[in-house]
C-alpha positions in Angstrom: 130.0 71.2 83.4 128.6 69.6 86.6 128.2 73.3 88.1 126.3 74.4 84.9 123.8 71.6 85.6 123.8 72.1 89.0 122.9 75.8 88.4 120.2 74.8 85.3 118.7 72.2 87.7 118.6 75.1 91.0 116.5 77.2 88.4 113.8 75.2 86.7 113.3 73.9 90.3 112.7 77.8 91.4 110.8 77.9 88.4 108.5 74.9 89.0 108.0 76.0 92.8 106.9 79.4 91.3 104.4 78.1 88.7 103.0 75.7 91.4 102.3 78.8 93.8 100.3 80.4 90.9 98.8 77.2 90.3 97.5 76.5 93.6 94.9 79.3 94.4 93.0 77.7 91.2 92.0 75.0 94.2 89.0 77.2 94.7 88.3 77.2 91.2 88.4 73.6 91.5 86.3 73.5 94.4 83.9 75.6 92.5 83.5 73.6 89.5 82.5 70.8 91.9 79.7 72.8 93.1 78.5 73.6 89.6 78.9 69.6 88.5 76.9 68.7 91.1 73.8 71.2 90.1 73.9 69.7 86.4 74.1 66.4 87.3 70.8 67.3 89.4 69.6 64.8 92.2 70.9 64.3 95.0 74.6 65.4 93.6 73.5 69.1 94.4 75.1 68.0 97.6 78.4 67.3 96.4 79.3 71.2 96.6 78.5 71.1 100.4 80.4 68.0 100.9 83.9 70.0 100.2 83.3 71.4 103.5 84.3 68.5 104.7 87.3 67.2 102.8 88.9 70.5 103.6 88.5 70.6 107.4 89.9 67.2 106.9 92.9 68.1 105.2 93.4 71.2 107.0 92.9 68.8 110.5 95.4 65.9 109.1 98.4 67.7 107.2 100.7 69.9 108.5 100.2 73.6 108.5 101.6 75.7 105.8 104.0 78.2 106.4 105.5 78.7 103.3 106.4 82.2 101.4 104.7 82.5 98.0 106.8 83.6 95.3 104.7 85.3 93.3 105.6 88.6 91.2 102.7 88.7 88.8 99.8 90.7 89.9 97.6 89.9 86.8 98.4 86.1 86.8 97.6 86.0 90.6 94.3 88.2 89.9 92.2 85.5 87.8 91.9 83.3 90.3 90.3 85.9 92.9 88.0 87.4 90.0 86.8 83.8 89.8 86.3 82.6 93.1 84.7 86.3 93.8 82.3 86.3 91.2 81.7 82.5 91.2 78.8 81.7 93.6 76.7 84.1 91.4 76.7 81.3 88.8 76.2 78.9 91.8 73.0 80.0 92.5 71.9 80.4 88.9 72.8 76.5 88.7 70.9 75.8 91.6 67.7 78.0 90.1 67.9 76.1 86.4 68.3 72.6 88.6 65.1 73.6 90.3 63.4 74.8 86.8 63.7 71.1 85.3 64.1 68.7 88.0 61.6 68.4 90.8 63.8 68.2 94.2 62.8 66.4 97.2 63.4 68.4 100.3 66.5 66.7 100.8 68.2 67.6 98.0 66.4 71.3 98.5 68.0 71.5 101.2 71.8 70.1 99.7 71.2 72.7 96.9 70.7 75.7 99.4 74.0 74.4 101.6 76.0 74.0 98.9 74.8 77.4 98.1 75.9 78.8 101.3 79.4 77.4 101.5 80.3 78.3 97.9 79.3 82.3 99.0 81.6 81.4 101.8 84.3 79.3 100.5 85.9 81.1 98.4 83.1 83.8 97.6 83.5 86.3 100.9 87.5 85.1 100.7 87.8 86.5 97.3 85.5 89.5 97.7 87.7 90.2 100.7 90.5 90.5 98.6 88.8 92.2 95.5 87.6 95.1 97.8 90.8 96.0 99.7 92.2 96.7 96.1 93.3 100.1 95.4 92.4 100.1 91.9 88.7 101.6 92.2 86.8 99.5 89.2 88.1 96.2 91.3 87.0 97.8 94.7 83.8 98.3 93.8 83.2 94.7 91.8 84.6 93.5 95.4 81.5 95.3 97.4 78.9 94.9 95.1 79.9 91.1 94.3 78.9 90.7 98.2 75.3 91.1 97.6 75.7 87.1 97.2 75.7 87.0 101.0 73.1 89.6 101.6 76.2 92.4 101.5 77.5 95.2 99.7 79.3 97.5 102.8 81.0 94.9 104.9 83.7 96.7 103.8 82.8 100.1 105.5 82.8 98.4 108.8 85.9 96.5 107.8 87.8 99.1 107.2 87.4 102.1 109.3 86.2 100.2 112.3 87.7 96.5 112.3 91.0 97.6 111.3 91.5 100.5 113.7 89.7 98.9 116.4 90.8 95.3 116.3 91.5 93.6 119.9 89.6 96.3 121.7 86.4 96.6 123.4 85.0 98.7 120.7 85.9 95.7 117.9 83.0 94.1 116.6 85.2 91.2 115.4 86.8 90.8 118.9 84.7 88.6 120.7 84.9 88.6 124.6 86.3 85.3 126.5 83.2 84.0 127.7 81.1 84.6 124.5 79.7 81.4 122.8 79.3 81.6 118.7 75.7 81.4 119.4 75.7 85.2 121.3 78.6 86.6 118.9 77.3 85.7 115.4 73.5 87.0 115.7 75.2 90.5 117.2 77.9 90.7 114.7 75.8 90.5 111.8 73.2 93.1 113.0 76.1 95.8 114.5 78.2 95.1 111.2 74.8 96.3 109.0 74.0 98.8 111.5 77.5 100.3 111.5 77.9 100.6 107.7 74.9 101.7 106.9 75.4 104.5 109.2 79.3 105.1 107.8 77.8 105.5 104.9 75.1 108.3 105.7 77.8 110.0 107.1 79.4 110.3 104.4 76.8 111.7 102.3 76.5 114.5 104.8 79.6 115.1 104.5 79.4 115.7 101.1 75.9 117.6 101.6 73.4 115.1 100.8 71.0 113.5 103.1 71.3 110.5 105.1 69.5 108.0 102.6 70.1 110.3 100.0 69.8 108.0 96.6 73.8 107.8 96.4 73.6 106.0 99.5 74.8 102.1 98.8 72.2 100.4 100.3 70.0 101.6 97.1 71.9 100.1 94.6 72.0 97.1 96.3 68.6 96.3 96.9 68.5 97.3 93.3 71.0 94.5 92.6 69.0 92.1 95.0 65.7 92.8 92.7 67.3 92.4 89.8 68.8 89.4 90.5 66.0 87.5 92.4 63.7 88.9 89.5 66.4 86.5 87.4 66.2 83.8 89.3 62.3 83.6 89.3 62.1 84.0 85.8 64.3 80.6 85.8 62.4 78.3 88.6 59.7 80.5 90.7 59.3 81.9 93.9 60.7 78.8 95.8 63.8 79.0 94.4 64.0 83.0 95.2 63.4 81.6 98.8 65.8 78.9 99.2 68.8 81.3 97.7 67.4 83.9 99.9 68.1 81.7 102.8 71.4 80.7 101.8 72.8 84.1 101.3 71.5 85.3 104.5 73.3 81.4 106.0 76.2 82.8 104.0 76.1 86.0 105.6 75.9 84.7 109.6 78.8 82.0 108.5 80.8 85.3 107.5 80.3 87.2 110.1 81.5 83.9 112.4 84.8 83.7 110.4 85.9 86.7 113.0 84.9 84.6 116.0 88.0 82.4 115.3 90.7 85.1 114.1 90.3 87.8 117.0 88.6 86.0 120.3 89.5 86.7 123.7 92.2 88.9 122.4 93.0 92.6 123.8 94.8 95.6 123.4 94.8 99.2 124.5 92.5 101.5 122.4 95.3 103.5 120.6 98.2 101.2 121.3 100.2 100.1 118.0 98.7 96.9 116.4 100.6 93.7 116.2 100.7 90.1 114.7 99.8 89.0 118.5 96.2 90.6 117.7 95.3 88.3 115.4 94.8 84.4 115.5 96.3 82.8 112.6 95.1 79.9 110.8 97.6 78.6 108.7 95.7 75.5 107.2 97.3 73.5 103.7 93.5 73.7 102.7 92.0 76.8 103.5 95.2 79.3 102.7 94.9 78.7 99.1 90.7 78.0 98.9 90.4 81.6 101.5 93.2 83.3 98.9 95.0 84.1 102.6 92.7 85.2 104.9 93.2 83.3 107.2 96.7 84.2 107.2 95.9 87.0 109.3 98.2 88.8 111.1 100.3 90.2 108.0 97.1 91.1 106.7 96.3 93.3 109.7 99.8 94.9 109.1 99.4 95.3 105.9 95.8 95.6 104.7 96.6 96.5 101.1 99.3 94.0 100.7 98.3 91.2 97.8 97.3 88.0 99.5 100.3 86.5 97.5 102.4 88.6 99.4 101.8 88.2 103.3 104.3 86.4 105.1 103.2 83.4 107.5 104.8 83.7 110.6 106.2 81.0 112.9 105.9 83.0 115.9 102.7 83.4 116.8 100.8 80.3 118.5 99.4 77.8 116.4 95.6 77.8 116.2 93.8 74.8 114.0 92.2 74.8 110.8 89.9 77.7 110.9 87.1 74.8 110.1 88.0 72.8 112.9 87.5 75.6 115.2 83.7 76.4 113.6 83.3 72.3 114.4 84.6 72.7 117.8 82.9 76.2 118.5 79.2 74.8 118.0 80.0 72.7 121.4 81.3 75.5 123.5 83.0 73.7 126.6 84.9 71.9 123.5 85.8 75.2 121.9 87.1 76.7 125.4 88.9 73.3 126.9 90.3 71.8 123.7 91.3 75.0 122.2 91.0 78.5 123.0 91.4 78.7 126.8 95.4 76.8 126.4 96.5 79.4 123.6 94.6 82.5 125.6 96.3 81.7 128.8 99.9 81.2 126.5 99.3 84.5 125.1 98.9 86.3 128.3 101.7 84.7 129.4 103.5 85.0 127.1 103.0 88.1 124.5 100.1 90.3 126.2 101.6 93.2 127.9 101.0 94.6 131.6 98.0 97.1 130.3 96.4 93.6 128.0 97.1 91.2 130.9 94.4 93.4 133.1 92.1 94.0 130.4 91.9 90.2 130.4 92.4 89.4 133.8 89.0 91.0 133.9 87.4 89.4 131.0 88.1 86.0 132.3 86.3 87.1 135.9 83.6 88.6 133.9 83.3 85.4 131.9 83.3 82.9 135.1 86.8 81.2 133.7 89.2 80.0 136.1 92.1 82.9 137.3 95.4 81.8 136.0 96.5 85.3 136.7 97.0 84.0 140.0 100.7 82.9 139.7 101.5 85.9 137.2 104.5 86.4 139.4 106.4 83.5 138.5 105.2 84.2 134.1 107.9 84.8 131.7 109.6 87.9 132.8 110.2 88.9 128.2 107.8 88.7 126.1 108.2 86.7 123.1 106.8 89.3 120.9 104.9 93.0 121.3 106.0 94.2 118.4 104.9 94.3 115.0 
């Protein structure tokens, strides 16, 4: 008798823990709705979608990390939360256009509105988007690039694809930043090679097919129709300044994006052609911003796996521990903070520790280049295995 209820007891637990894994992506549903409360309460509540930002860097900063495995089997369950954190910040900005339409807003709570604007196409808009367009199911690919135009987007994912995830850790990477690069170089650069390269991906692939360059097939069309539309949408609700302040938070949204890849790739390096590992990638394995970023920032399996569910990536223990990918955005807008407190330590523990002999020179001469102090000096006396090449 006492086994039976030992057993019965072992199984609704596995089936609580189960449930609860489901249950927690809603968080950026949650997070969401917050945003959307505070544009129909009006005032200066419009911030309270921007102030999330900072109760998750808290949480990620004061709990432990999370490194547990998801046990989630149900791709359709797992899917609603995505679809609504993906296509959420479109009803953000309509909120913010109808607040604007019947309250007059001071230019402090403009400026709240257009924040909380920006993080929601951040947090969890570009997270799910991520997710929607490395489907392989073509209707939710597309929804996934086209949803992006809510951060002045729509062929992130070209670049993404066929250049960040063959390149990643090399000098070719546009997501790798060098060691000595400060977010304020990286992020203006990333945002203008990341257009540059996709809209050129895409040309080429019209050629391929026999149409010209800018051919009307090409992507960038249909998303400046999108753009019209939409602004055209949002003037009919509140005017022309409200057309300008979500024009300036997308485009916000858009440099806060491309910044995400400061954090998850710096001051790494690998071999052009050399396999890819979990060393390439800085992982972020916040309580917060695992379940609110639907995984991103659990990275590394992601880069092994890139059509893997976010449900299914494994955290792994192995790789150093970075913070909250918040806290690093905090720390990273005072660079000697960013390179002392943080990423200098876990660069010089990677090349001891899990940078091959071909990396270690590659960023032996990065840290000359960048001025950083040589601790390839005593290289000699380093850890004689690596604690992990591989995969």
């Amino acid at each position: 008798m006492n086994v039976n209820i030992s057993v019965k007891f072992i199984n609704q637990l596995k089936q609580e823990i189960v449930v609860m894994d489901y249950l927690k992506y809603y968080a950026a549903s949650v997070v969401l709705a917050i945003g959307f409360a505070g544009f129909m309460l009006g005032g200066d509540w419009v911030w309270l979608g921007a102030s999330t930002f900072l109760l998750i860097t808290a949480l990620d900063l004061l709990l432990p990390r999370d490194y547990s495995q998801r046990q989630m089997n149900s791709a359709f369950w797992a899917a609603i939360p995505v679809w609504i954190g993906g296509l959420g910040p479109i009803a953000i900005y309509l909120a913010f256009a109808w607040r604007m339409s019947v309250e007059p807003l001071d230019a402090w709570q403009i400026l709240g509105g257009t924040l909380s604007c920006t993080w929601h196409a951040l947090m969890p808009g570009i997270a799910a988007q991520h997710e929607l367009f490395h489907s392989r199911d073509m209707f939710t690919r597309t929804v996934g690039r086209y949803a992006q135009f809510t951060l002045f987007d729509g062929m992130r994912d070209l670049e993404h694809v066929i250049g960040h995830h063959l390149d990643v850790s090399t000098d070719k990477d546009i997501s790798t930043a060098p060691r000595g690069m400060s977010i304020y170089a990286y992020t203006p650069q990333a945002v203008y090679r990341t257009i540059k390269t996709s809209v050129e991906a895409e040309s080429e692939l019209l050629v391929k097919k026999g149409y010209g360059r800018f051919n009307i097939r090409h992507r960038m069309w249909t998303i400046l129709l999108i753009q019209i539309l939409f602004q055209s949408l949002v003037y009919a609700l509140a005017g022309w300044k409200a057309v300008a302040c979500i024009l300036i938070a997308m485009f916000a949204a858009r440099c806060w994006t491309e910044s995400f890849s400061y954090f998850q790739h710096y001051g790494q390096t690998r071999v052009p052609g050399t396999p890819i590992g979990r060393r390439h990638v800085w992982n972020h394995l916040g309580i917060a911003t695992r379940v609110l970023g639907f995984e991103l920032t659990n990275h590394a399996d992601h880069h092994l796996f890139p059509y893997a569910p976010y449900y299914k990536l494994v955290p792994h223990r192995d790789n150093i521990e970075m913070p909250g990918i918040f806290v690093c955005f905090i720390a990273s807008l005072i660079p000697p903070l960013w390179e002392q407190a943080i990423i200098k330590p876990a660069l010089k523990r990677w090349d001891m520790e899990f940078a091959t002999a071909a990396e270690r020179k590659l960023a032996r001469e990065q840290n000359l280049k960048a001025g950083w102090e040589d601790w390839f000096a005593d290289e000699a006396s380093w850890p004689k295995e690596l604690a992990t090449i591989g995969s």
